[in-house]
PyMOL Python script that loads the backbone (N, CA, C, O; Angstrom):
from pymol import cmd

cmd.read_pdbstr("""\
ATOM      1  N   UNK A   1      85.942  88.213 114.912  1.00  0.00           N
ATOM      2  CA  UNK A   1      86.605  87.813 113.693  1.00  0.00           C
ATOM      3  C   UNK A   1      86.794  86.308 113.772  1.00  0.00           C
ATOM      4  O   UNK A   1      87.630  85.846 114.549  1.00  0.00           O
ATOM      5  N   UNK A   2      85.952  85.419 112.897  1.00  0.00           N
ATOM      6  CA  UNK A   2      86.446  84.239 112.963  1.00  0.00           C
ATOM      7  C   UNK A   2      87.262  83.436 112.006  1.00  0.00           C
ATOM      8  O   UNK A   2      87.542  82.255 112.206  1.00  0.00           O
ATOM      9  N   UNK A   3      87.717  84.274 110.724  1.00  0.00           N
ATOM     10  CA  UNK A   3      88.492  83.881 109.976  1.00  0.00           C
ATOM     11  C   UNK A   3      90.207  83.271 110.584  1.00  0.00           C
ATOM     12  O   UNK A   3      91.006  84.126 110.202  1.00  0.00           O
ATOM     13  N   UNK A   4      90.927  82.206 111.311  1.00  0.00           N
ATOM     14  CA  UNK A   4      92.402  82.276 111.328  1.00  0.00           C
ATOM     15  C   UNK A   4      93.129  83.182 111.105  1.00  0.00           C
ATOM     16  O   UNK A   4      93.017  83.867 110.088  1.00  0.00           O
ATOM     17  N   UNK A   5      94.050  83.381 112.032  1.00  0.00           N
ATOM     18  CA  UNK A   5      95.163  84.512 111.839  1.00  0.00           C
ATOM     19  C   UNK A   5      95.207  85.666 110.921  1.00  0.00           C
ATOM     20  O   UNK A   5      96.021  86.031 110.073  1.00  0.00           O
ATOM     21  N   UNK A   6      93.817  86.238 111.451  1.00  0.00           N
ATOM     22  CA  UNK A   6      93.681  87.376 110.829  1.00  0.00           C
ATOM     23  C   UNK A   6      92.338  87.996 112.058  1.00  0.00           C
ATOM     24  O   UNK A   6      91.867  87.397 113.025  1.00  0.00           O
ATOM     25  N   UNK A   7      92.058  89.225 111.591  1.00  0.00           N
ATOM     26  CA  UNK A   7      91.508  90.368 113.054  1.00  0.00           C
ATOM     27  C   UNK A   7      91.171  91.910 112.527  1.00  0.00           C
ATOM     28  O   UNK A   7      91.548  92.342 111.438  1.00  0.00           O
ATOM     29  N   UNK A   8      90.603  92.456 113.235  1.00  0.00           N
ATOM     30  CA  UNK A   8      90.009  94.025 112.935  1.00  0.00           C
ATOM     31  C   UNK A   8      90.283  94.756 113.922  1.00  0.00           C
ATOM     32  O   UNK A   8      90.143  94.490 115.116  1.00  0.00           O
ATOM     33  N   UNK A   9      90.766  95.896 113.334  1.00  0.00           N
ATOM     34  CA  UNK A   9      90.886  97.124 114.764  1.00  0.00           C
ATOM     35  C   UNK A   9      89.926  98.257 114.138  1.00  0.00           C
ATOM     36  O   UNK A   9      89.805  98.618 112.967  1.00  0.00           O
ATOM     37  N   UNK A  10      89.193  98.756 115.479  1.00  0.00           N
ATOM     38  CA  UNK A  10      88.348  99.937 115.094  1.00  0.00           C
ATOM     39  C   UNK A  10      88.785 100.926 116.328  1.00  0.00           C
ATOM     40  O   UNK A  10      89.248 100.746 117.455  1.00  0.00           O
ATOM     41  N   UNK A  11      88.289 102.390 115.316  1.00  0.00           N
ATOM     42  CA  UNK A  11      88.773 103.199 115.987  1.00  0.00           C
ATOM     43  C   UNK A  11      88.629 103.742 116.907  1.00  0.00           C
ATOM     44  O   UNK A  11      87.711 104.557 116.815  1.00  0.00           O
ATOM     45  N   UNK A  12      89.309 103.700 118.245  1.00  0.00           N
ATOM     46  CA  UNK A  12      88.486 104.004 119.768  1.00  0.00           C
ATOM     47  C   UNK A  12      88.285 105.443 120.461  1.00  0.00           C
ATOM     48  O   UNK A  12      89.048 106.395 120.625  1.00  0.00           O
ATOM     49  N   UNK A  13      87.654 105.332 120.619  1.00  0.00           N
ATOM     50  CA  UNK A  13      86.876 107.157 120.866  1.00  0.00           C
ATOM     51  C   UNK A  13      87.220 107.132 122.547  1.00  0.00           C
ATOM     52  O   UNK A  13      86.671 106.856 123.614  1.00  0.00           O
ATOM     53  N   UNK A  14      88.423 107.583 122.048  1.00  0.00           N
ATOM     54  CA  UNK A  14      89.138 107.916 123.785  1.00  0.00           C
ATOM     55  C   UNK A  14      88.760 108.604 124.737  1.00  0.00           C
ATOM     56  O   UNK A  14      88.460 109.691 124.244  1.00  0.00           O
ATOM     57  N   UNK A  15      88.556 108.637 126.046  1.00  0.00           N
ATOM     58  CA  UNK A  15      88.566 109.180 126.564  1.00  0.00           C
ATOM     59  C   UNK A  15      89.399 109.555 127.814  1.00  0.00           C
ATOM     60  O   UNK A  15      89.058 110.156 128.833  1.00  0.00           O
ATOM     61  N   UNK A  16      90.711 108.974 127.410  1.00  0.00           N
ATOM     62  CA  UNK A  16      91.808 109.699 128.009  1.00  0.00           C
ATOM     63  C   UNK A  16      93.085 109.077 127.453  1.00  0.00           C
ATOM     64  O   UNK A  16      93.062 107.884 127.148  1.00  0.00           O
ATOM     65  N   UNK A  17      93.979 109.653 127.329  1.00  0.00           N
ATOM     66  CA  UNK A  17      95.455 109.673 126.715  1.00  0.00           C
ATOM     67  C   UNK A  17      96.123 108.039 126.854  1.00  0.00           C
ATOM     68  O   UNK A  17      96.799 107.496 125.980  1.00  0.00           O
ATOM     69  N   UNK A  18      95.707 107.384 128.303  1.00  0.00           N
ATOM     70  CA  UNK A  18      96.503 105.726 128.272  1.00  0.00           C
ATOM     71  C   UNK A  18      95.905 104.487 127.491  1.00  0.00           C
ATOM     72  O   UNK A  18      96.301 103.349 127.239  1.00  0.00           O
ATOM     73  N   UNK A  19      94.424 105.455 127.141  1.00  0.00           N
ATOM     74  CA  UNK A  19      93.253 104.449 126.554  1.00  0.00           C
ATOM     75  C   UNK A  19      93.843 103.945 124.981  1.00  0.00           C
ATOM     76  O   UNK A  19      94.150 105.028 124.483  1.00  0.00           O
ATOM     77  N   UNK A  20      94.110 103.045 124.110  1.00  0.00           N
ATOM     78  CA  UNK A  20      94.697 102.189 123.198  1.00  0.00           C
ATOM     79  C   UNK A  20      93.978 103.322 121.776  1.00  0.00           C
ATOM     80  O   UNK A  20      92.978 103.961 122.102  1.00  0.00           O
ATOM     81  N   UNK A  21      94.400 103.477 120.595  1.00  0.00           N
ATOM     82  CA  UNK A  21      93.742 104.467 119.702  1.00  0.00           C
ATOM     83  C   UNK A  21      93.029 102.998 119.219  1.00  0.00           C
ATOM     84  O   UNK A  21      91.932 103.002 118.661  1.00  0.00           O
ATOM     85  N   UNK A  22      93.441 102.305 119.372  1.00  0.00           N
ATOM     86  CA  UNK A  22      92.651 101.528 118.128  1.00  0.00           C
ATOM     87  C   UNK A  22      91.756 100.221 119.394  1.00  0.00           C
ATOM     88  O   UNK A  22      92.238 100.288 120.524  1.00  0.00           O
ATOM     89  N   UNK A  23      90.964  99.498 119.280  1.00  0.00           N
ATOM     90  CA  UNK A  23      90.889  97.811 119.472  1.00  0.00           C
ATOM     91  C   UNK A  23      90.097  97.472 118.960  1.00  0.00           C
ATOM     92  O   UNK A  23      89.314  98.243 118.405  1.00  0.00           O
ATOM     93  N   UNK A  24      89.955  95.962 118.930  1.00  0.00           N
ATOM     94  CA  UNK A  24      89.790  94.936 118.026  1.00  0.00           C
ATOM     95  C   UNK A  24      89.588  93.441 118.230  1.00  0.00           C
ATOM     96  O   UNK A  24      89.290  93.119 119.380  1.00  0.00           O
ATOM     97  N   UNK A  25      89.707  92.346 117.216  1.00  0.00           N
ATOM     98  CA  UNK A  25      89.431  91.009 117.540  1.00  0.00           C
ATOM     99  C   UNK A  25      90.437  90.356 116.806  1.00  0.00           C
ATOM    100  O   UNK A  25      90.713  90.574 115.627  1.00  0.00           O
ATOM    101  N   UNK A  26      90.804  89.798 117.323  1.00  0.00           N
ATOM    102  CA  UNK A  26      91.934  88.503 116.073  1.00  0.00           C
ATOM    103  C   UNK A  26      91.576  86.869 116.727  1.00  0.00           C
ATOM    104  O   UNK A  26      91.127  86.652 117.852  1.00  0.00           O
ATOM    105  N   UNK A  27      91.855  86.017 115.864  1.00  0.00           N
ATOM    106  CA  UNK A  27      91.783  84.816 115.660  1.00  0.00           C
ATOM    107  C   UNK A  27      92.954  84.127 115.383  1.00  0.00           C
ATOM    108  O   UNK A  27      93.140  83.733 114.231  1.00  0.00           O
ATOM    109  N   UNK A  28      93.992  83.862 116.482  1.00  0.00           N
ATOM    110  CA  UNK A  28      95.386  83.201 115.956  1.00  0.00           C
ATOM    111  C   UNK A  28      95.565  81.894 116.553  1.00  0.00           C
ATOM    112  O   UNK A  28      95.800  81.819 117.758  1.00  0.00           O
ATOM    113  N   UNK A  29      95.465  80.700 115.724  1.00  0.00           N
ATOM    114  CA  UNK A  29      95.436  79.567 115.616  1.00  0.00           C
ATOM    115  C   UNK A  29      94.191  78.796 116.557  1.00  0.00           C
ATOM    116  O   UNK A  29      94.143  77.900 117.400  1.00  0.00           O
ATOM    117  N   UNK A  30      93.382  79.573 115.980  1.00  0.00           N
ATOM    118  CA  UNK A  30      91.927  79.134 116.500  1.00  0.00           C
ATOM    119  C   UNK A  30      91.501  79.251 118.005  1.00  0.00           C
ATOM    120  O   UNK A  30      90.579  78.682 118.589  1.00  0.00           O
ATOM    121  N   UNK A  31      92.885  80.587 118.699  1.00  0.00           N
ATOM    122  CA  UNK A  31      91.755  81.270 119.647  1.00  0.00           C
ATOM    123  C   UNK A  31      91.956  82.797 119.306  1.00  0.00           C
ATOM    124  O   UNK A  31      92.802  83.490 118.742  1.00  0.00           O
ATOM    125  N   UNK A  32      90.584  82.985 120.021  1.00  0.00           N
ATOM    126  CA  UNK A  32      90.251  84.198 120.105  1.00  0.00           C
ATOM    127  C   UNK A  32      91.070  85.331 121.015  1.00  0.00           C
ATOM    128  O   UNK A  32      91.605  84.903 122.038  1.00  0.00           O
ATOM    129  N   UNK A  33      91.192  86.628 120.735  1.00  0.00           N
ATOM    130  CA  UNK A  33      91.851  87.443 121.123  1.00  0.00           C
ATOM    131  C   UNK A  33      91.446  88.668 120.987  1.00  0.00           C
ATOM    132  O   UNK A  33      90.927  89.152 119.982  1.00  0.00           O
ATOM    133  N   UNK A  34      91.831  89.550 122.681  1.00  0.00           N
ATOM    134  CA  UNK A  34      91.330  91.109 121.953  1.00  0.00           C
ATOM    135  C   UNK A  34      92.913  91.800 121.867  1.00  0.00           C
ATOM    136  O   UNK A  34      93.994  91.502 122.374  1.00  0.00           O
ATOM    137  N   UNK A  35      92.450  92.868 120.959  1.00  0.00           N
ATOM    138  CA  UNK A  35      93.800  93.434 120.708  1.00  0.00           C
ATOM    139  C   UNK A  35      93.596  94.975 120.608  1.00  0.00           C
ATOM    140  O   UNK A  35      92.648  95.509 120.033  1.00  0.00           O
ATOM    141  N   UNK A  36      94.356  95.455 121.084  1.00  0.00           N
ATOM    142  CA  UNK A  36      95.018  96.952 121.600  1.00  0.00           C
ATOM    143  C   UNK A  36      95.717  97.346 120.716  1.00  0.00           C
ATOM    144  O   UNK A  36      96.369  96.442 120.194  1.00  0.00           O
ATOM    145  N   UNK A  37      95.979  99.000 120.030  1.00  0.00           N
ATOM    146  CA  UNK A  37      96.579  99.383 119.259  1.00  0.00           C
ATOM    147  C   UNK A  37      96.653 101.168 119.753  1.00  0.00           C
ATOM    148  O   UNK A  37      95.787 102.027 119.917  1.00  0.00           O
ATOM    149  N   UNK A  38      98.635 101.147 119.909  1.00  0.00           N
ATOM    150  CA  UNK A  38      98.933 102.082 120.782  1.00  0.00           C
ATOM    151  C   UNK A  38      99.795 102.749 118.758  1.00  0.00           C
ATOM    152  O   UNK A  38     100.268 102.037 117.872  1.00  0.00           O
ATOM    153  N   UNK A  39      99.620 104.397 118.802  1.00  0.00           N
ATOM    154  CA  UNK A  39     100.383 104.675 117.796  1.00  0.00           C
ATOM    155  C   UNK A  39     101.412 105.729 118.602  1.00  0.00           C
ATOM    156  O   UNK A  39     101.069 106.805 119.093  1.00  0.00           O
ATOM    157  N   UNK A  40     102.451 105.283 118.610  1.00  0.00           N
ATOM    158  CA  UNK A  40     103.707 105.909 119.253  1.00  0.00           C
ATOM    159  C   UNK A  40     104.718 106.814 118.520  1.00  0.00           C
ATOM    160  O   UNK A  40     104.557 107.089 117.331  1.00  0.00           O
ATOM    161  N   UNK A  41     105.418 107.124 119.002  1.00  0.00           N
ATOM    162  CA  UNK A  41     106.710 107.577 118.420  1.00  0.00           C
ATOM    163  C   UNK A  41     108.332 107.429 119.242  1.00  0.00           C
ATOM    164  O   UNK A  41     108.671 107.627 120.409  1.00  0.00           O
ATOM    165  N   UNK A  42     108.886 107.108 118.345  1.00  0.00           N
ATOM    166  CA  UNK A  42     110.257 106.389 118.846  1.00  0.00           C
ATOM    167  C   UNK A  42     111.211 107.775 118.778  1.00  0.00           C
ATOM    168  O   UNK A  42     111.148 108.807 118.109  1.00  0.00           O
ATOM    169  N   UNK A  43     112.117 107.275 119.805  1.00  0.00           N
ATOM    170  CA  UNK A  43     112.953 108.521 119.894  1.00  0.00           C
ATOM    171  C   UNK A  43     113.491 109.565 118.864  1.00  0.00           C
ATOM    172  O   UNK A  43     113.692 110.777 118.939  1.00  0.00           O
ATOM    173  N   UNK A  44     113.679 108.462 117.687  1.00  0.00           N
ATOM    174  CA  UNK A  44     114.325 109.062 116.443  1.00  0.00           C
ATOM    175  C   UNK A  44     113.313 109.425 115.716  1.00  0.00           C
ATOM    176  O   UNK A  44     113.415 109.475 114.490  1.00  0.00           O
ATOM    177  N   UNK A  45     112.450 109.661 116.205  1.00  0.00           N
ATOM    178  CA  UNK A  45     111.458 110.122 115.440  1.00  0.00           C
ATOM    179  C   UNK A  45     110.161 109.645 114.675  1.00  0.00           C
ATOM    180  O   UNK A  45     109.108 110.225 114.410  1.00  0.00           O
ATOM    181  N   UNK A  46     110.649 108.320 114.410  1.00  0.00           N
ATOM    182  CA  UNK A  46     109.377 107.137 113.558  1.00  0.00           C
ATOM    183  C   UNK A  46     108.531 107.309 114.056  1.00  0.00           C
ATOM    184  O   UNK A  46     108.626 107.943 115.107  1.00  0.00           O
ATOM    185  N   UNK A  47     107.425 106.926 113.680  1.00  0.00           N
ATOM    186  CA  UNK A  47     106.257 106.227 114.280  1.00  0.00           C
ATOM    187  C   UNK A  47     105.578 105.137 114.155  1.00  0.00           C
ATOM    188  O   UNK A  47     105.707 104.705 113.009  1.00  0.00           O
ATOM    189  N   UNK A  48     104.767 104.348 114.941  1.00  0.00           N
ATOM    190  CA  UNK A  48     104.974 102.500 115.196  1.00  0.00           C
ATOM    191  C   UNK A  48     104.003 102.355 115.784  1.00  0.00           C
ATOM    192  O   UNK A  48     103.752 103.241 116.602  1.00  0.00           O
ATOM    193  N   UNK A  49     103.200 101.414 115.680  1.00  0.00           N
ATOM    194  CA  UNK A  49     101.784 100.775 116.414  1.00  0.00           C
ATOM    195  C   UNK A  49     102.699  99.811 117.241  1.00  0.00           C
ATOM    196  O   UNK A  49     103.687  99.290 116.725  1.00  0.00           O
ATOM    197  N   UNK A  50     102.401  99.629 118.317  1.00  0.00           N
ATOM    198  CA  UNK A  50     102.130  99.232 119.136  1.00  0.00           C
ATOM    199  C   UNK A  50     100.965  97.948 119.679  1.00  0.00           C
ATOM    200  O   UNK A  50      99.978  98.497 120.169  1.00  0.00           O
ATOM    201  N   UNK A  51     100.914  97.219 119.692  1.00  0.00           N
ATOM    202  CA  UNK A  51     100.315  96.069 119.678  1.00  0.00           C
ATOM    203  C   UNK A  51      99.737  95.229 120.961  1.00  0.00           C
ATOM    204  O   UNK A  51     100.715  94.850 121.605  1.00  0.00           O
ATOM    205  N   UNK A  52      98.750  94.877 121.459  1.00  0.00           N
ATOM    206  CA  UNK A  52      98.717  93.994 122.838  1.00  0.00           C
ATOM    207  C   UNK A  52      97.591  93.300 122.502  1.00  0.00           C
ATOM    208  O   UNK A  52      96.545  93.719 122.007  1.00  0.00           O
ATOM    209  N   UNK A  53      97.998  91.893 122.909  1.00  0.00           N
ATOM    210  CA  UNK A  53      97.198  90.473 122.703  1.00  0.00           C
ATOM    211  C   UNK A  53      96.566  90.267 123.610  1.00  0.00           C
ATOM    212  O   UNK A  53      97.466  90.336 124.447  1.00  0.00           O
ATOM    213  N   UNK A  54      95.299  89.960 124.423  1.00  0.00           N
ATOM    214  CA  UNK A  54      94.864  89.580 125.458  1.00  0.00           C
ATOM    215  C   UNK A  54      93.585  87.755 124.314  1.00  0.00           C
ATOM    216  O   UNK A  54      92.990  87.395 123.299  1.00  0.00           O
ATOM    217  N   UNK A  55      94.032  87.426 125.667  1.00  0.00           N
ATOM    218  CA  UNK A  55      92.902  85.787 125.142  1.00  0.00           C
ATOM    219  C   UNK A  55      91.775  86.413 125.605  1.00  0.00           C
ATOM    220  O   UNK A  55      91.705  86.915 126.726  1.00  0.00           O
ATOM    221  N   UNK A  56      90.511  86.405 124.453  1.00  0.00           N
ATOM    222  CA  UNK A  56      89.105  86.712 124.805  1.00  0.00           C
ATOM    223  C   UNK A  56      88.698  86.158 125.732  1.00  0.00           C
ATOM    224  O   UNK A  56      88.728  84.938 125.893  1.00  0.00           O
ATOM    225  N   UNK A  57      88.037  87.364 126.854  1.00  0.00           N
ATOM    226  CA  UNK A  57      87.676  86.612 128.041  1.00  0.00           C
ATOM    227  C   UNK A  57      88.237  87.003 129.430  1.00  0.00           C
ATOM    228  O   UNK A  57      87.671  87.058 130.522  1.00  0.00           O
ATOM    229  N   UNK A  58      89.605  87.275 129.044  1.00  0.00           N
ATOM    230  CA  UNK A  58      90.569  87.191 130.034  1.00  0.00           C
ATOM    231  C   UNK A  58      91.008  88.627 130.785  1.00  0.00           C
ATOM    232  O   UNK A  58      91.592  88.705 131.865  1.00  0.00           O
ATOM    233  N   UNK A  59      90.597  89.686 129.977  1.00  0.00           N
ATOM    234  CA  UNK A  59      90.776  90.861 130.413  1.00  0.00           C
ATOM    235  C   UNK A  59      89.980  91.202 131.547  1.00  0.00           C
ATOM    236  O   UNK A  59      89.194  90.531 132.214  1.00  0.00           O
ATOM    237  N   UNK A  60      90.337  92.342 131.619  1.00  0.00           N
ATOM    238  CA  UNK A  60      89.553  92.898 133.272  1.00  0.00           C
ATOM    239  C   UNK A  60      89.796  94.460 133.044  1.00  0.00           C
ATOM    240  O   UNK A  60      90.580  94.921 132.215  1.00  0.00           O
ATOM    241  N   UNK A  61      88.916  95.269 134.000  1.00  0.00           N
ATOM    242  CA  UNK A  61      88.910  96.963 133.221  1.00  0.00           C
ATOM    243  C   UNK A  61      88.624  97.479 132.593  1.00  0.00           C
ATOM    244  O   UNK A  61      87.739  96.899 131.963  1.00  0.00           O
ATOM    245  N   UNK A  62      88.908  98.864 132.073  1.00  0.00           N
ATOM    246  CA  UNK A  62      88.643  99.572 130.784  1.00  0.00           C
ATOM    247  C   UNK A  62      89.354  99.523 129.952  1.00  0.00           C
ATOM    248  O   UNK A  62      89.374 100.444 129.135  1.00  0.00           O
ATOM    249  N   UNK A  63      90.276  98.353 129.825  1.00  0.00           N
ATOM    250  CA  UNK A  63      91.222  98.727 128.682  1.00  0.00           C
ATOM    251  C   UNK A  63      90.823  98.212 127.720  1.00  0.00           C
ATOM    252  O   UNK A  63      91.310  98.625 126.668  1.00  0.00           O
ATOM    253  N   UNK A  64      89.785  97.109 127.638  1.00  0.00           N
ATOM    254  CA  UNK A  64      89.452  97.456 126.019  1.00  0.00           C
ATOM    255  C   UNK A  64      87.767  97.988 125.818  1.00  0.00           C
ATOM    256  O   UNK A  64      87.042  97.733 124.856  1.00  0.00           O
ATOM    257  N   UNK A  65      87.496  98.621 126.776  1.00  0.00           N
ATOM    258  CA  UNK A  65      86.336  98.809 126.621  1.00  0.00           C
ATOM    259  C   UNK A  65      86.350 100.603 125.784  1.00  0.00           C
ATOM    260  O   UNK A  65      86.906 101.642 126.137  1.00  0.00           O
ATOM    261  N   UNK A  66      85.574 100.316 124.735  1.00  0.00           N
ATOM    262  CA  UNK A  66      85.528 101.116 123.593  1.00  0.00           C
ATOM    263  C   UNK A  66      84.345 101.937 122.883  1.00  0.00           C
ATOM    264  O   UNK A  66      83.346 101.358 123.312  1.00  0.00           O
ATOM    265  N   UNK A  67      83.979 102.782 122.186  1.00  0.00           N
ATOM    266  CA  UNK A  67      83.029 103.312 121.737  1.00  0.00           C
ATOM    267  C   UNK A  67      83.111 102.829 120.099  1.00  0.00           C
ATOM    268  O   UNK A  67      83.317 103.645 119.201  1.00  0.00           O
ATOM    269  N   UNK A  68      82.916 101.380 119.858  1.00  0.00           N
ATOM    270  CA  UNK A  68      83.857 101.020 118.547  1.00  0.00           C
ATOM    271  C   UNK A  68      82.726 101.658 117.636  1.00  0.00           C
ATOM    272  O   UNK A  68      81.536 101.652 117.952  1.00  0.00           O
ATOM    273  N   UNK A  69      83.277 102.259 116.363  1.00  0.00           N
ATOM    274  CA  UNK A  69      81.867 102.212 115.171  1.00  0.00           C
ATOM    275  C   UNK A  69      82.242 101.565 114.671  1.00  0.00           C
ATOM    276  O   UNK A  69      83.309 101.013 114.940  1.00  0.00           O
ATOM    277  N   UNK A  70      81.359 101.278 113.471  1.00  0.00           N
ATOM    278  CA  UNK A  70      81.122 100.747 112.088  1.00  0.00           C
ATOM    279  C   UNK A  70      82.676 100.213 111.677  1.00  0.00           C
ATOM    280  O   UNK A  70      83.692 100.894 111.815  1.00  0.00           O
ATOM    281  N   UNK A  71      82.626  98.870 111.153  1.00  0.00           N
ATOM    282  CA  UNK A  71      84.136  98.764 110.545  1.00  0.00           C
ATOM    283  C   UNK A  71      84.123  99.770 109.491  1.00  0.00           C
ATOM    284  O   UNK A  71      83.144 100.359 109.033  1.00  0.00           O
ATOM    285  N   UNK A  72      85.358  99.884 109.170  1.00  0.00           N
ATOM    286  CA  UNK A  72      85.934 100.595 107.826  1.00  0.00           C
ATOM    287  C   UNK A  72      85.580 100.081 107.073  1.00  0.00           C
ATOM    288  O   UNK A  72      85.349  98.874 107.143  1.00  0.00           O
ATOM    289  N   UNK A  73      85.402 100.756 106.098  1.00  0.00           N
ATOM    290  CA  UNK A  73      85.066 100.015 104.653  1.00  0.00           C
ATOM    291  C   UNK A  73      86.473 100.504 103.395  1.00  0.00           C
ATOM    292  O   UNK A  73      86.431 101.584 102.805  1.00  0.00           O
ATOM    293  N   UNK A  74      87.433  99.643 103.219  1.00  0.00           N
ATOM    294  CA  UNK A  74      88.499  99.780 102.892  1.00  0.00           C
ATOM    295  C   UNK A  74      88.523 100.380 101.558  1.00  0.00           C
ATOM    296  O   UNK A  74      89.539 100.941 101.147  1.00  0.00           O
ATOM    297  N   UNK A  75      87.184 100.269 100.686  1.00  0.00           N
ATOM    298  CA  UNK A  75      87.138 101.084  99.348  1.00  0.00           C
ATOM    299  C   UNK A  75      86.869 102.398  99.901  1.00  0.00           C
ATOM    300  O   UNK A  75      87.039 103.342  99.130  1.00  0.00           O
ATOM    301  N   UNK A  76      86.599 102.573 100.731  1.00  0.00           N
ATOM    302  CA  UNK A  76      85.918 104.267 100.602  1.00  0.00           C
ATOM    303  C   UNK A  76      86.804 105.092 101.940  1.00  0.00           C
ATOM    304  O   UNK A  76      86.534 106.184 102.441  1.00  0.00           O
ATOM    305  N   UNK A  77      87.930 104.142 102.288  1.00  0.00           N
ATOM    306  CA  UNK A  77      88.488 104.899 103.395  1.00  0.00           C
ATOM    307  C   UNK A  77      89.715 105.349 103.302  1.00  0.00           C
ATOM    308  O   UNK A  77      90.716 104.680 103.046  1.00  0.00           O
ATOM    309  N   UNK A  78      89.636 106.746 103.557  1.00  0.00           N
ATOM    310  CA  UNK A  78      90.795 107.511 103.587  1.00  0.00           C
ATOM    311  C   UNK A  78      91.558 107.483 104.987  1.00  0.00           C
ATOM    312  O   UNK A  78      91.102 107.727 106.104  1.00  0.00           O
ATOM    313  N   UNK A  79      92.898 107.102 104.595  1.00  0.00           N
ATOM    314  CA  UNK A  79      93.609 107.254 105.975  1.00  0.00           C
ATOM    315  C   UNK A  79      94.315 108.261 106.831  1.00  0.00           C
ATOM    316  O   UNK A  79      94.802 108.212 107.960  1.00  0.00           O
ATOM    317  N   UNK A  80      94.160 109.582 105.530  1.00  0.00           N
ATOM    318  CA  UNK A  80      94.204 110.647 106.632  1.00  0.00           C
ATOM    319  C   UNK A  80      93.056 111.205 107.847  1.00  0.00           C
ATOM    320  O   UNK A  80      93.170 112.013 108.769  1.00  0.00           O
ATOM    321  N   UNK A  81      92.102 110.495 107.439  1.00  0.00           N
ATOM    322  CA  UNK A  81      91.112 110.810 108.064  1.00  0.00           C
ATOM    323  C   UNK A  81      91.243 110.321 109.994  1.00  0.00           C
ATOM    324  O   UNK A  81      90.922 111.189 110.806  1.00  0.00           O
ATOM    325  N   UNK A  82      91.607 109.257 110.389  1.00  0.00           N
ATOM    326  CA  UNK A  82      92.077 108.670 111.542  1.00  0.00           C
ATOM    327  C   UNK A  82      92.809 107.962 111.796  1.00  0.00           C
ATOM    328  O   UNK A  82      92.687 107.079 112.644  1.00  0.00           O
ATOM    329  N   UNK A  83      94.000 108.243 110.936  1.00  0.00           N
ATOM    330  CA  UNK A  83      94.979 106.769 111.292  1.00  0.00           C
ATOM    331  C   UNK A  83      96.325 107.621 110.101  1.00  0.00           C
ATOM    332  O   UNK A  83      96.804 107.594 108.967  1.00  0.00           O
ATOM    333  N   UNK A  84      96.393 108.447 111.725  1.00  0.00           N
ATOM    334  CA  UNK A  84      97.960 108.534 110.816  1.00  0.00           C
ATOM    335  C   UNK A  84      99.184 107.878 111.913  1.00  0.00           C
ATOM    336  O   UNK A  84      99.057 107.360 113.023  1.00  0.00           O
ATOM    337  N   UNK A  85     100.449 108.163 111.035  1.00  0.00           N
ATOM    338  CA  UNK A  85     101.340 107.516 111.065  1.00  0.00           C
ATOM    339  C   UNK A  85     102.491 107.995 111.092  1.00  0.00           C
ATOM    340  O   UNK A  85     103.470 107.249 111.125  1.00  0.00           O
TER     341      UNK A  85
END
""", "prot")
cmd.dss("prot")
cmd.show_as("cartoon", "prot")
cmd.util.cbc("prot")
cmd.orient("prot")
C-alpha cells in the first residue's frame, strides 16, 4: 500500500488459533508497515480487532506469513461472509 496513512488487511487462511485472522500493509507517515488483525472478545462481551504494527522488514517467523487472496472488492463484498464482529 503506498498511499499515506492508509493500508489493507486480507483474510488469513489460518492454520492455527494464535495465527492473526486478518494481515496486511499500511503506510503511516511514509513508512511502511505490516499489520496483524486479531478479532477478540472482551469480557463483557463486545467484540474488537485487535491491531499490531510491525516496520516492513523487521519481522521474523510466521506471524505474518499468510495464504493472502485477492483484495476485497468493497462493491461486491458481503461481510457476513468473513469478517464478523
Amino acid at each position: 500500500m503506498d498511499k499515506d496513512n492508509s493500508g489493507i488487511l486480507f483474510l488469513n487462511k489460518k492454520t492455527n488459533d494464535t495465527q492473526p485472522d486478518y494481515t496486511g500493509d499500511a503506510t503511516i507517515e511514509g513508512k511502511k508497515y505490516k499489520v496483524s488483525a486479531w478479532i477478540n472478545t472482551a469480557r463483557s462481551g463486545n467484540k474488537y480487532i485487535a491491531l499490531r504494527y510491525k516496520e516492513d522488514g523487521s519481522h521474523s517467523g510466521s506471524e505474518f506469513k499468510s495464504n493472502q487472496s485477492q483484495p476485497l472488492d468493497h462493491r461486491t463484498y458481503d461481510p457476513d461472509d468473513d469478517f464478523s464482529l
